[in-house]
N, C-alpha and C positions, 0 to 999 in steps of 0.2 A: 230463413229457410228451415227447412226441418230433416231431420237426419234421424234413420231406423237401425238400432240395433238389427244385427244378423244374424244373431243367436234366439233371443225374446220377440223379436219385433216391437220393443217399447218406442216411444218415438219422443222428440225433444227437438223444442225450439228453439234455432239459437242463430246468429245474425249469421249474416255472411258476410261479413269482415270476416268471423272469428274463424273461420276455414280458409278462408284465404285461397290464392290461384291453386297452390301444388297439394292441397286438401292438409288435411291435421289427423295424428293420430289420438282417438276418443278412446274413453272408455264407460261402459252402458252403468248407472247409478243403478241399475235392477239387478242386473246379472253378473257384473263386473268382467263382461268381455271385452274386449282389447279388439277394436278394428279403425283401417283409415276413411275415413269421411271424406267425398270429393264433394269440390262447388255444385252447382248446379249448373248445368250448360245455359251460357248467354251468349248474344252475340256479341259482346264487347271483352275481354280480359278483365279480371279485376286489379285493378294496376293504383287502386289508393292511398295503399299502405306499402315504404319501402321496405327492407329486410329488416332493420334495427325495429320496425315497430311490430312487424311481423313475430320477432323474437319475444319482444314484450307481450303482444295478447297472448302468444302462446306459452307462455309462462304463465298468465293471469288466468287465465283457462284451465289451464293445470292446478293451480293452486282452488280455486274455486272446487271441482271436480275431487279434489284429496278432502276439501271441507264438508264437502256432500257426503261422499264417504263415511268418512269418521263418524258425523252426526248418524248417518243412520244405519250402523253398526253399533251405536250407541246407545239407539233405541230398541234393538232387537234382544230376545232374552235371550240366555247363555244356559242352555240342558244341554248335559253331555248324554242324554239319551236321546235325543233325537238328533238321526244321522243327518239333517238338514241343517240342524241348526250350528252340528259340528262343523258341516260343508261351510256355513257363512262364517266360523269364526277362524277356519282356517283364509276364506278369503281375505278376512278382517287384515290377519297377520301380513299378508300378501299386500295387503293396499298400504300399511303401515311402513314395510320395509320399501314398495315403490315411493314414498311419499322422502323415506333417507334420503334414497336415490337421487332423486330430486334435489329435494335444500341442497345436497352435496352438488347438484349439476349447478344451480342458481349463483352456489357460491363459491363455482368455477368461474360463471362466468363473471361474478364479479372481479376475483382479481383478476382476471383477462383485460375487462375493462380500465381497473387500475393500472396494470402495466400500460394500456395504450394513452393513459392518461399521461404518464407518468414521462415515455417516450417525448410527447408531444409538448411539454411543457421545455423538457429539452433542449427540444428546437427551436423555445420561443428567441427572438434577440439578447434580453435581459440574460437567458440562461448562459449563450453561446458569448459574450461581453463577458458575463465571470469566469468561463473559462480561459477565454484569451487571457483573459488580468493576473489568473492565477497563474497560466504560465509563464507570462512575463516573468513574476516575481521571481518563480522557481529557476529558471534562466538568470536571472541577474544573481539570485543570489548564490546558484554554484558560478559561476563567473567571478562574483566575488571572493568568496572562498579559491577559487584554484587559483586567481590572481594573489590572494592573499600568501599561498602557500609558492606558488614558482618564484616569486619576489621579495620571498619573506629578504633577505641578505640585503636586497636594496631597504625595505622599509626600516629593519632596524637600524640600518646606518644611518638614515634621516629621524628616525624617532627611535633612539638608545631604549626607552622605556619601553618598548612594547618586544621585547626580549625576554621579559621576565613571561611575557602572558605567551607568546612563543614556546619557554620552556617549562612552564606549565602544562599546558596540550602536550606536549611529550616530543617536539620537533624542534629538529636542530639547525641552528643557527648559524651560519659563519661567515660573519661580514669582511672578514681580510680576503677571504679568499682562500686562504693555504691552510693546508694542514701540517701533520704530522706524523710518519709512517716511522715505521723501525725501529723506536725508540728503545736503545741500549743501556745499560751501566755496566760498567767491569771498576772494577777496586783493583789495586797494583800499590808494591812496593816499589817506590825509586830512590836510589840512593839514601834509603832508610825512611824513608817519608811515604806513607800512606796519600794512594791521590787515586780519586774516583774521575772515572772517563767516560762520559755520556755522549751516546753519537745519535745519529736520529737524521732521517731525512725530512725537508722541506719540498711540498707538489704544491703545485697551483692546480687547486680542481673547480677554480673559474672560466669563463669563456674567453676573457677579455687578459690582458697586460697586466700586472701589480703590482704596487710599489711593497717590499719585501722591509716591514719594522722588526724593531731588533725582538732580541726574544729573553722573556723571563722564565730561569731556571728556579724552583721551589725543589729546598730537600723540605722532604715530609717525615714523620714519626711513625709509626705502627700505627695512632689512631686518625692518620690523614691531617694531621695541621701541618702549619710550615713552620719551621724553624733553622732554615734558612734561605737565603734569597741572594740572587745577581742578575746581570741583565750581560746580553754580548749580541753586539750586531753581526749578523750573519755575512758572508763574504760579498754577496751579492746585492746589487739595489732593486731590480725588477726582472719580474721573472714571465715569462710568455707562458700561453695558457698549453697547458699539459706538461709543461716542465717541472725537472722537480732540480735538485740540490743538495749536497751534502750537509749536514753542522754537525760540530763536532766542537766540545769546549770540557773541561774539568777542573775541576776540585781539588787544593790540595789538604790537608789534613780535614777530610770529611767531618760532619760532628759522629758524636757516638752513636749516636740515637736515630743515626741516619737510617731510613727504610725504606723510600722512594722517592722517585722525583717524579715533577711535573712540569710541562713546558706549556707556554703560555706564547704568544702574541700581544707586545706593548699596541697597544690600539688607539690610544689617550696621548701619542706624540704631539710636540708644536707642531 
């Protein structure tokens, strides 16, 4: 079909694919005005090309058009005395900065495309299969881990060794069950003899019944060693869960060097 400038009247041949149903907007290679081009009236729609191709010639069209340009701006001479030739090199500029516009739209719409690409790959099976997998993993392995940690007191009773890697990580450990609350010393004269009196409560902070081992006292030094040591079974054999217990044992002629104590749960009984 052929298509006339409405400023020049130049006129140019060009298929009609390349205008397509809803027309295209041209621009004249003579005068470089800017107007929309419709089909030509037929009796049939042009309906050969869908949207996606329709995108492409008009890009390919554009591009061709900025190539025309260039060239023959290219070949035009450049006097700044004559107010014509200024006029074309201002259009020059004009077609130069449409033509940014452009790459810039081109290569929108490429990543547009990569994103749909990218979407769709997505959804293929293979994709949505590593997903499942990975969450599995992630699932089993905090499962792991918080079973590791609510049960730590059962594991190391069946595996003593994994107490150290317990207290390593910075988490505490307490296989008997019971603790240690209130732990006192007072020093007293009786009937001329020096005797240290340590009291301290026994709580069961398990859920479950316990059988209650005896307990080891450590006098410690200033620098934390022991220097000396006894053992006394508590009054009790088992104790229910939230319950707690008195102890209560001493010392008589403490050593000198005494600085603190520390109590302990025998754990290692027959």
């Amino acid at each position: 079909m052929i298509i006339t400038c409405p400023n020049c009247q130049a006129r140019y041949q060009v298929a009609s694919q390349t205008i397509g149903n809803a027309g295209r907007k041209v621009q004249c290679a003579n005068c470089q005005t800017n107007w929309r081009a419709k089909p030509e009236a037929g009796p049939d729609p042009d309906t050969m090309f869908d949207a996606e191709e329709e995108k492409a010639l008009d890009a390919q069209f554009e591009r061709e058009e900025l190539s025309a340009n260039k060239q023959k701006n290219k070949d035009r001479p450049n006097k700044a005395t004559n107010p014509e030739q200024t006029e074309s090199g201002e259009n020059s500029a004009k077609t130069d900065a449409d033509a940014d516009v452009d790459e810039e739209k081109l290569a929108r719409q490429k990543r547009d495309l990569a994103r749909r690409q990218s979407l769709l790959n997505r959804s293929l099976p293979k994709a949505r299969l590593l997903r499942i997998v990975r969450m599995i993993l992630t699932i089993s392995l905090m499962s792991i881990l918080g079973g590791g940690y609510t049960l730590r007191n059962n594991i190391v009773s069946v595996f003593p060794d994994l107490a150290g890697l317990y207290q390593a990580l910075g988490i505490k450990v307490n296989v008997v069950g019971l603790e240690f609350r209130d732990v006192r010393t007072l020093r007293a004269l009786r009937n001329g003899t020096e005797v240290m009196e340590i009291t301290a409560s026994i709580t069961n902070v398990s859920r479950d019944q316990v059988v209650v081992p005896s307990v080891l006292i450590s006098i410690l030094d200033k620098q934390g060693r022991s220097i000396y040591q006894w053992s006394v079974d508590p009054q009790v054999v088992g104790m229910q869960a939230g319950e707690w217990v008195e102890f209560k044992t001493q010392l008589t002629s403490p050593p000198s060097k005494a600085a603190s104590v520390r109590l302990n749960f025998v754990t290692n009984q027959p």
